[in-house]
SEFIGU-267164 format. One line per 4 residues: number of its first residue (from 0); their letters; for each residue x, y, z of C-alpha. Coordinates in steps of 0.02 Angstrom, whole numbers. Layout:
// residues N
NUM) a) X Y Z; ...
// end
This chain:
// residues 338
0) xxxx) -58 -981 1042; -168 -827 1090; -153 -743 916; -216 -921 845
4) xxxx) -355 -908 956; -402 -738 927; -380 -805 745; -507 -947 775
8) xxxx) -641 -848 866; -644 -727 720; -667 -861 584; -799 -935 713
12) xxxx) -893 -755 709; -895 -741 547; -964 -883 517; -1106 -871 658
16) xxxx) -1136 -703 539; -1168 -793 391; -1285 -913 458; -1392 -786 518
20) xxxx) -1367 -694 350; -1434 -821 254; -1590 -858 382; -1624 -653 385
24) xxxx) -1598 -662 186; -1700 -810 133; -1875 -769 133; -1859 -578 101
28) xxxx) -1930 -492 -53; -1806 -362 -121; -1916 -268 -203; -2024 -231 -44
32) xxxx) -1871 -210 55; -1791 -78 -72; -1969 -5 -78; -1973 14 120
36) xxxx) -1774 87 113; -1827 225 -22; -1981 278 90; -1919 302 243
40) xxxx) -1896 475 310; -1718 469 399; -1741 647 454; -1784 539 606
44) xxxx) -1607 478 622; -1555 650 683; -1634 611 856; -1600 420 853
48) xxxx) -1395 464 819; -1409 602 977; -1481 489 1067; -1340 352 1049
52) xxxx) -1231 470 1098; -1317 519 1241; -1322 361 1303; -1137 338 1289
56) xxxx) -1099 492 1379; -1212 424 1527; -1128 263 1538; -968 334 1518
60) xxxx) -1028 447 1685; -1089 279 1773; -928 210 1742; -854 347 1843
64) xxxx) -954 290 1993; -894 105 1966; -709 195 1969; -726 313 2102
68) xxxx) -691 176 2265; -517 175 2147; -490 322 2103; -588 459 2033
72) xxxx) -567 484 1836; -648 612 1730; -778 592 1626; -688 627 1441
76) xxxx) -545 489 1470; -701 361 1507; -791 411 1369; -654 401 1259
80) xxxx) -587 238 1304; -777 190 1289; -805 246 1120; -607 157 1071
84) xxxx) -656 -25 1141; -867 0 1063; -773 35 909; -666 -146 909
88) xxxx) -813 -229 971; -896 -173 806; -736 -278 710; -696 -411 837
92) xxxx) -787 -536 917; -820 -601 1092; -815 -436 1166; -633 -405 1169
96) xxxx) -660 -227 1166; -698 -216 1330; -506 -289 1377; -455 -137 1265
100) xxxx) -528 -2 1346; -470 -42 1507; -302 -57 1440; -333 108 1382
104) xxxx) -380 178 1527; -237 99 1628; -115 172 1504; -195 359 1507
108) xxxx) -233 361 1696; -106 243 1783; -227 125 1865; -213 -58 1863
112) xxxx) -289 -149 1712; -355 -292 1819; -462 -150 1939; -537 -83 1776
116) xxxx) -599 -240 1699; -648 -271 1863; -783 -107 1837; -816 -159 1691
120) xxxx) -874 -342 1721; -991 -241 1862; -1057 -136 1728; -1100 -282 1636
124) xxxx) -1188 -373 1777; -1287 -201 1810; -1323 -210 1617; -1377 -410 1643
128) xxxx) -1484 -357 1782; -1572 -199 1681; -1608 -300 1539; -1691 -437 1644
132) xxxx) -1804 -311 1737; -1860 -237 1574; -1890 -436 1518; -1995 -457 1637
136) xxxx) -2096 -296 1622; -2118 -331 1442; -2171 -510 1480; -2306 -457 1582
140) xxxx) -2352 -351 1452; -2347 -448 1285; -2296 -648 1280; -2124 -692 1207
144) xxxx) -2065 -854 1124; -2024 -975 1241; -1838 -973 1164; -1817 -794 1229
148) xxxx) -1893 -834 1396; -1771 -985 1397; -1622 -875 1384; -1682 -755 1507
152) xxxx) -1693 -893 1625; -1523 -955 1574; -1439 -739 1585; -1523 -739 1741
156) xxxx) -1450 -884 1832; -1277 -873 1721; -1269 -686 1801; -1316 -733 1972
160) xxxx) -1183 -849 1981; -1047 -751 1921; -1087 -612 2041; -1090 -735 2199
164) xxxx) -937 -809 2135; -850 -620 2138; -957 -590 2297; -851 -742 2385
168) xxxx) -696 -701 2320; -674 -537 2391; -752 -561 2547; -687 -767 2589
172) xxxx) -509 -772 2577; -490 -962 2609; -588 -974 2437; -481 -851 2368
176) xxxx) -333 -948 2423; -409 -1094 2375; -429 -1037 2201; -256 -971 2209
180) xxxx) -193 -1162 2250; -296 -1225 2117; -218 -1109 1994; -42 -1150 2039
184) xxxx) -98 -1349 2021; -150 -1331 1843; -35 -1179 1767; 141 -1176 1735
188) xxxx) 217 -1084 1885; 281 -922 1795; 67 -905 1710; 23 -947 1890
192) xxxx) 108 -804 1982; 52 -695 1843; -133 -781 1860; -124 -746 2078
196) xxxx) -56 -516 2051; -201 -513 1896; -351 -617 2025; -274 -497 2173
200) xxxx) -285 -346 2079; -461 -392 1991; -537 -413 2151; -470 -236 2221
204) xxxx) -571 -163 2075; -733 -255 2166; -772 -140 2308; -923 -50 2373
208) xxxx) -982 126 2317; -895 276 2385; -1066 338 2459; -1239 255 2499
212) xxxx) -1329 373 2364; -1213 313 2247; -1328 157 2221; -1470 268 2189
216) xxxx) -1363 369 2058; -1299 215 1961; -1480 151 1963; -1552 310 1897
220) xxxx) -1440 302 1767; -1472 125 1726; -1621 149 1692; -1620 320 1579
224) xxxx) -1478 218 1470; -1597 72 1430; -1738 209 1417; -1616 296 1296
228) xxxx) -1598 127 1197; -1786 96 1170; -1796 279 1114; -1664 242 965
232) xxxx) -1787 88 939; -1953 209 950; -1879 348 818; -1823 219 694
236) xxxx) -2000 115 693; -2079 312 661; -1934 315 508; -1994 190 444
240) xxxx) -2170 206 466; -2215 38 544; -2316 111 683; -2436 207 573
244) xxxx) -2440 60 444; -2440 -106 568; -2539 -17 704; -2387 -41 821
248) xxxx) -2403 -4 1023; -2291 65 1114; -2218 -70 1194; -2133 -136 1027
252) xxxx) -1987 -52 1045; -1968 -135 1210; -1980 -300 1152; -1861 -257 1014
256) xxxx) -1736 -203 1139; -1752 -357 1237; -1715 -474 1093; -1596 -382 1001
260) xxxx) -1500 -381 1188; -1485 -565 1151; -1361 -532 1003; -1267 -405 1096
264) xxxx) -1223 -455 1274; -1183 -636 1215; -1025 -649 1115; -1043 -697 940
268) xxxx) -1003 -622 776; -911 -460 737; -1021 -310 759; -1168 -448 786
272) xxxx) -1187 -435 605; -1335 -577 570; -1390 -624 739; -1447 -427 750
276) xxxx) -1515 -404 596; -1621 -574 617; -1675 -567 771; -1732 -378 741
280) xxxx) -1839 -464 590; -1927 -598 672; -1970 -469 830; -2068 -394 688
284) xxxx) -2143 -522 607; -2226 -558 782; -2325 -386 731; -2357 -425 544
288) xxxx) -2240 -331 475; -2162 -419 309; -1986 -499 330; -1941 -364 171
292) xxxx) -1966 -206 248; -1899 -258 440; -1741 -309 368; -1738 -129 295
296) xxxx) -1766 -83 488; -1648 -197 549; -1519 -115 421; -1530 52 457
300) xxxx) -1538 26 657; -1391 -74 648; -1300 62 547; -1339 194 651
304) xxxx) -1295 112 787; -1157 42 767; -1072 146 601; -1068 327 680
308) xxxx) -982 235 831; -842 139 728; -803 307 657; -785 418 826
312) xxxx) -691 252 895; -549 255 732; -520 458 756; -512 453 944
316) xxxx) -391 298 922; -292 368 801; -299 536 904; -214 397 1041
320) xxxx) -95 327 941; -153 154 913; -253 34 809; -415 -30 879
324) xxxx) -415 -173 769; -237 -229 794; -212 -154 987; -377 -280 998
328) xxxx) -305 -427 919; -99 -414 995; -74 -574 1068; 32 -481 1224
332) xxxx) -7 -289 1238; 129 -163 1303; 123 -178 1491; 82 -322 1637
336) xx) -123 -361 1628; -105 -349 1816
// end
């Protein structure tokens, strides 16, 4: 049953990627879009690729924070089992990536796999959060399309509620035995005892920072990863010469970031293939520039994005002993999810 869903939500990504293929493709001149490719000066790809890595590293440090109430884990197991689950998100969709590198991580350090995603669903709220911040300082700086506002709105309040939700858990525990009752009402008995260890030993993952300047710390690096993501942004509109040639401000990249962010935080198609690559286009035809040459920039950002990580993510796998793409996909991996 799993495997055929796993099955379904592929064939369901894919085609979410083709529909936004064929809305990026439709109006673009490949003559002007091979023309913008051949011009480009990709010398500035040497910064943009250091800086991806960069930012890696620095979540892969946050991480550690998020980890530490736990137990404390060093910084080159995170960062690998990082790099391993970025790398399946590239081929798989719906995020499962993230369920393999705490799986990883559980199998290299001995820690409990429900604890880990636990940190990692509190690195994605932090990410929700950061994104939503820089939404709003872009707002007041240029005016999006309603749509994007619209889906801020609905990140916002879809955020919110998760993190009250986990909030009450761990601190009420008649909800938490409530939910608990509810569980073993609708699940056979055997997936509800399995359901109550994996909800005990999720919420043990959910506990404060070790010290008060930890907050400061994970903020701090918050916001130097999302700086580090507009920079990749910044050095590939200079590659491509679209702020010389469309008069571009500053704030452009910001906006980019902030839309793009749509087609990576919510689960769609493998490697956001389409919804990317489209949504990078019509950020840039808000600024003139042709629908040719910005899927040239959509290209190439996606690429070096996403490519050089894929790669790292297969030899640091394989340097594991496993497949991402099948490790990803196995209906019941090695070892209790609790």
């Amino acid at each position: 049953m799993a495997a055929s869903n796993h099955k379904l939500k592929f064939i369901i990504g894919l085609l979410i990627s083709l529909v936004f293929l064929f809305l990026a493709f439709r109006k673009v001149d490949f003559s002007q879009m091979w023309e913008s490719l051949r011009k480009a000066n990709y010398l500035y790809l040497v910064p943009t690729l250091a800086t991806i890595f960069l930012s890696h590293f620095l979540r892969a440090f946050r991480w550690r924070y998020l980890l530490d109430p736990i137990r404390r884990v060093d910084t080159k197991s995170l960062l690998s089992s990082l790099l391993i689950g970025y790398a399946a998100n590239v081929v798989t969709p719906a995020h499962l990536g993230e369920i393999l590198r705490a799986y990883i991580l559980s199998k290299k350090r001995a820690l409990s796999m429900s604890a880990i995603l636990a940190t990692v669903v509190m690195e994605r709220i932090i990410d929700v959060f950061s994104l939503l911040a820089l939404m709003a300082l872009a707002l007041a700086i240029y005016p999006f399309p309603d749509w994007v506002v619209k889906s801020g709105y609905i990140l916002f309040a879809g955020t919110c509620a998760l993190f009250f939700i986990l909030v009450i858990l761990k601190k009420s525990k008649s909800f938490a035995m409530f939910s608990m009752a509810l569980i073993h009402r609708v699940l056979p008995k055997g997936l509800a005892q399995r359901m109550d260890r994996f909800l005990e030993r999720f919420l043990s993952g959910i506990v404060p920072f070790t010290h008060w300047h930890d907050y400061i710390t994970v903020t701090f690096l918050s916001i130097v990863i999302w700086g580090c993501y507009g920079l990749v942004f910044y050095f590939c509109l200079h590659a491509f010469g679209f702020i010389h040639e469309f008069q571009l401000a500053w704030y452009v990249s910001l906006i980019l970031l902030v839309i793009t962010c749509v087609a990576v935080i919510v689960p769609s198609s493998p490697g956001y293939i389409g919804p990317y690559h489209y949504l990078c286009q019509i950020t840039l035809a808000m600024f003139s520039v042709p629908a040719g040459p910005a899927l040239s920039f959509a290209t190439v950002v996606h690429a070096i994005t996403f490519l050089p990580v894929l790669l790292v993510g297969l030899v640091l796998a394989n340097y594991e002993g496993m497949s991402v793409y099948r490790a990803s996909l196995k209906e019941n991996p090695p070892g209790d999810i609790s």
